[in-house]
N, C-alpha and C positions, 0 to 999 in steps of 0.2 A: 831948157831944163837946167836947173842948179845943182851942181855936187856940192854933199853937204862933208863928205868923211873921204878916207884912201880906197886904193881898191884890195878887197880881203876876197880871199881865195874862197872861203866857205859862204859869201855871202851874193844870191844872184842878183847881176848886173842890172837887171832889168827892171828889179820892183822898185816903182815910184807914186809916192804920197802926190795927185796931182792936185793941186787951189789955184783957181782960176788959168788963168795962165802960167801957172809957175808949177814945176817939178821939182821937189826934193827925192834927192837919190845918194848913195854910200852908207847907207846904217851898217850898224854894228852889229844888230839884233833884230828879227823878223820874227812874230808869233801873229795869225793871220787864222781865224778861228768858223771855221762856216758848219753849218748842220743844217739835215730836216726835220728835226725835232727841237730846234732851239732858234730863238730868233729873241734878237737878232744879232747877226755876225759883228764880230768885231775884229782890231788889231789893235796892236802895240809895239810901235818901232822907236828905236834909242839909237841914240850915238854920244860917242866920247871921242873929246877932241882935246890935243894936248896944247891945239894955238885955237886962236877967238874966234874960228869958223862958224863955229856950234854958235858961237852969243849970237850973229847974224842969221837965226831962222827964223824968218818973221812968220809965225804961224799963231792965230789964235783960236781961243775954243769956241765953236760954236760956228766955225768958216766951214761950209760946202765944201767936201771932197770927194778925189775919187781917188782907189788902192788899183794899181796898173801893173800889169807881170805878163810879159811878152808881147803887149802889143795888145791887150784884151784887159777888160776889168772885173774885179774879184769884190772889192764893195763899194758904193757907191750911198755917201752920205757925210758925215759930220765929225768934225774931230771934237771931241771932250772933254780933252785934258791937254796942257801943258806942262810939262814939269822939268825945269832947272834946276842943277845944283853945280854947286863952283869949288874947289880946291886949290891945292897951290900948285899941283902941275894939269889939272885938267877942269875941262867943262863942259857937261854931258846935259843930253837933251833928251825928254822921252814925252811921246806923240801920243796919244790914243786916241782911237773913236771908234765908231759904229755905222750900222746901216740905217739909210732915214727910217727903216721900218722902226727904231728904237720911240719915234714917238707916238706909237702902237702900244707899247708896254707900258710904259713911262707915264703918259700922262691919263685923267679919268675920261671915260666917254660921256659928252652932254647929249643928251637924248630929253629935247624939248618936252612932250609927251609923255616920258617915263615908261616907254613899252615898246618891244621891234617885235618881231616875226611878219606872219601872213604874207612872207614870199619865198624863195629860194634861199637857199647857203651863201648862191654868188651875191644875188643883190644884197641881203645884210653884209655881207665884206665890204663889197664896194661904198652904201651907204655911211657902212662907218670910217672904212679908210680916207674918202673923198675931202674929208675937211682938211687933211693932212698933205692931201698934191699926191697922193699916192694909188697908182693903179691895183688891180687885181688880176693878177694873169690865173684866168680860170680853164682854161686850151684844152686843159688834158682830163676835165670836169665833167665825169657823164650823170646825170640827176637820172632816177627813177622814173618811168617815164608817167607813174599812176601819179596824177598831182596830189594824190592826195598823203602819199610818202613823200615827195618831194619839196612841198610846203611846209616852212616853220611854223607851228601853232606859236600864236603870241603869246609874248611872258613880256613880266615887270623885268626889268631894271634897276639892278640895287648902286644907288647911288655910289661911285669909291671903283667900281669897276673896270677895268683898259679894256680899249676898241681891240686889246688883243686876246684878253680873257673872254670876251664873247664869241667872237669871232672862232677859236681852237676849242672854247665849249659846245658849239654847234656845228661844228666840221665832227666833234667823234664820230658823231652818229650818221656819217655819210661815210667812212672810212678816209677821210680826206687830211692829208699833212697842208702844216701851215708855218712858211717859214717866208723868208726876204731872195729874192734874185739878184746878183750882182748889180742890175741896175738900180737896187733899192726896193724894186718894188713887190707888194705883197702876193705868196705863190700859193695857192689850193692846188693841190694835185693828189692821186692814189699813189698808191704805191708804186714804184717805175718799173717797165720791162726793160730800160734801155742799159745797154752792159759796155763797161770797160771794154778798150781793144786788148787790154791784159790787166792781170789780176797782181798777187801776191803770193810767193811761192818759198819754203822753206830754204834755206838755205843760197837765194838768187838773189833776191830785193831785201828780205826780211831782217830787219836789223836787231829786233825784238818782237817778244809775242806774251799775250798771258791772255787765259782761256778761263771762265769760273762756271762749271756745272750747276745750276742750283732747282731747288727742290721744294724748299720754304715758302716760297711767295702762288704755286700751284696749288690748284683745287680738284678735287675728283669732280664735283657738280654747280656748277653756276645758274642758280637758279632765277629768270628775269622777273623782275617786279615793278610795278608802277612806283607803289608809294613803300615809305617806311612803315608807314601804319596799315594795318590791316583793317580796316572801316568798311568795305564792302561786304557785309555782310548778306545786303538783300538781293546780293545777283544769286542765280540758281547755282548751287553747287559751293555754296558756302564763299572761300575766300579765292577762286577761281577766276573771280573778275580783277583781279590783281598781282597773282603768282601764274605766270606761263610756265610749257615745259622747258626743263633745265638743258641748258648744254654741257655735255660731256666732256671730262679731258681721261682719255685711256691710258695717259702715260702716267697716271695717280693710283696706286695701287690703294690706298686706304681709303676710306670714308673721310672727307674733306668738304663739306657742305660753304656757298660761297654768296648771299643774294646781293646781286646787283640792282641798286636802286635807279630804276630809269630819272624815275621823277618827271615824267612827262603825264599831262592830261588827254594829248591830243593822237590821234594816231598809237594808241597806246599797246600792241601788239607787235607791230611792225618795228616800232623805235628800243622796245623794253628788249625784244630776243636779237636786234641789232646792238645794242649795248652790251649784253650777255657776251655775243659772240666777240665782239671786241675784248672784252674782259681777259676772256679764257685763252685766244691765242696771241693776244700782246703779252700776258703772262708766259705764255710755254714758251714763245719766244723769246725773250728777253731773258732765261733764265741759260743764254747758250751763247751770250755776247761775247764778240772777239777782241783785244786792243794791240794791235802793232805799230811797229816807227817801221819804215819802210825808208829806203837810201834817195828816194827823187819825191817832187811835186807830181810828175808826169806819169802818163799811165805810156803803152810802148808805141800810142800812135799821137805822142805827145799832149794828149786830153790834160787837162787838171782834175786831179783825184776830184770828183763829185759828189755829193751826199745827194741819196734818194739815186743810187744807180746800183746797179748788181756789179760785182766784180770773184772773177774765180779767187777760189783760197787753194792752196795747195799747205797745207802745215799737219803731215803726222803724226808729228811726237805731243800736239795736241789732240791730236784724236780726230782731225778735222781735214782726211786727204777726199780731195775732190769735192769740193762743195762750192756753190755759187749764193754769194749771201750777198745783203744791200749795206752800202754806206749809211753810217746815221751822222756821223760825222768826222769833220777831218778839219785838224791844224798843220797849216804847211810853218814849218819853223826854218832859223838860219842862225846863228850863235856859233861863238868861238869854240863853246864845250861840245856841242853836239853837230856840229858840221850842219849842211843843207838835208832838210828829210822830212818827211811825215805822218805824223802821226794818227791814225782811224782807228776807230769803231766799226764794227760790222755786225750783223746780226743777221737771223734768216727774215726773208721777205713778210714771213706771217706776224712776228713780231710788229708789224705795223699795218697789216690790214685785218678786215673783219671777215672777210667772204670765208666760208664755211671751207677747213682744208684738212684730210685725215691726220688725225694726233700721230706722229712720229717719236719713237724714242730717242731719250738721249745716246748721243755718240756713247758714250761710253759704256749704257747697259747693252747694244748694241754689241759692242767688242767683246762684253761680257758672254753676254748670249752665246754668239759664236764660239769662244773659249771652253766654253761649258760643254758645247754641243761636239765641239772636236776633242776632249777629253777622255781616254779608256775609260 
């Protein structure tokens, strides 16, 4: 292993940029980026050096890597950038890349034929991942077991599109997240049971915290629909053959009307009020998201903070004591300004699944309620 910088009190010893056999270790700066809603992860590590150490990092863009911290790996792929600059007392270097899944995003999907489906969710990932070296860890993957929910109805393929835009447009409608695994490769899973050995707790770990209520983006009714147009006119019951019944959100007091266009031809009942229901509580969800810096990487059985894992919150002056929500994502940082910490997102588990789950209110009409109720 090479030391590139001194050793800084805020910055841990362990994390190293590894290309082939060589280790770079000592940054200045550590921003280390992972999610289950974003793909794919990246970092960006700097150093500044007041002698010629720094000119001697032979690194360049587009060389295979791996990001390593304690002994385990956090992403596994490609650095992307180089960037030098020189002074008269210094000369700083700054690394960045990503995980292989980035050439999932990145580049178009050639699709010979110009048409996928008429199989699984798994095998379209894998078919389109596979040109790229890249597996699909489907593990935790339960299909419908009717094939006939479980089968993609074929569609076109509009030329311009990434192996990753297809692949996360046909996972909604399974309830299924899509994002990279440390060893780069492409992950389909539900939403996770698996929990923290500790959480995040007011005044313990919690460095910072900011909580935003919102209201704006819910609907009292999400009504599921095939198409945008209403053309079916000759099925019985007018336009019935195209408008299912609506999912509710109870936590919408006003009239709020919302249609969700499936846009599917196939399977069109089963996929349209599974869209719907995605709809309504990715909304009610999402409008209850948590962001805090928190004082370590580690959780208290030395885990690395996870996304797609539940972890307790304890924080009441947000309104939010006792509650077990999921990661959506987390930046483990290190910097002279902000010392070692990191940074999550959190949100409740429905937020990211579909399965049907009672409308809850928000914490705060909650607190309200009660207020009201213990009032002379």
């Amino acid at each position: 292993m090479t030391q590139i910088g001194g050793t800084l009190p805020y910055i841990p010893q362990d994390v190293g940029l590894v290309i082939g056999q060589t280790g770079w270790k000592g940054w200045d700066s550590i921003r280390i980026t992972r999610g289950c809603e974003r793909c794919p992860s990246d970092f960006d590590l700097s150093v500044t050096e007041r002698y010629p150490s720094a000119s001697q990092i032979d690194i360049q863009p587009g060389q295979a890597c791996h990001l390593v911290v304690a002994g385990g790996t956090l992403i596994t792929g490609y650095v992307d950038l180089y960037s030098a600059a020189v002074d008269a007392q210094s000369h700083g270097v700054r690394i960045g890349g990503r995980s292989r899944c980035q050439d999932l995003v990145d580049t178009h999907a050639v699709v010979p034929n110009g048409q996928l489906g008429n199989c699984t969710i798994v095998t379209l990932a894998e078919r389109l991942a596979s040109p790229y070296g890249i597996q699909v860890d489907s593990s935790s993957v339960v299909l419908p077991s009717d094939t006939s929910k479980s089968i993609l109805p074929m569609f076109n393929v509009t030329m311009g599109m990434t192996p990753y835009d297809l692949i996360e447009a046909n996972c909604r409608y399974y309830a299924l997240l899509v994002y990279d695994a440390p060893d780069g490769n492409l992950v389909l899973s539900p939403v996770s049971t698996a929990e923290h050995a500790s959480g995040f707790a007011e005044g313990v770990n919690v460095q910072s915290m900011e909580v935003t209520f919102r209201m704006d983006e819910r609907m009292s009714l999400y009504y599921p629909c095939l198409f945008s147009v209403l053309s079916f006119n000759d099925y019985s019951g007018g336009n019935q053959g195209n408008i299912f019944s609506p999912v509710k959100d109870d936590g919408v007091s006003r009239y709020r009307p919302y249609f969700v266009i499936s846009e599917q031809y196939y399977n069109g009942s089963y996929m349209a009020q599974q869209r719907a229901r995605w709809e309504a509580q990715r909304r009610r969800g999402r409008s209850q998201a948590v962001r805090i810096v928190c004082d370590s990487w580690y959780d208290r059985a030395g885990t690395l903070w996870t996304p797609n894992r539940l972890a307790p919150l304890d924080l009441p002056t947000l309104k939010l004591p006792g509650k077990k929500w999921i990661i959506t994502e987390v930046t483990y940082f290190a910097d002279q300004t902000r010392g070692t910490g990191a940074e999550l997102t959190l949100m409740p588990p429905e937020a990211l699944t579909v399965e049907p789950a009672f409308p809850l209110a928000f914490d705060y009409q909650v607190a309200q309620a009660l207020a009201q109720g213990a009032a002379p």
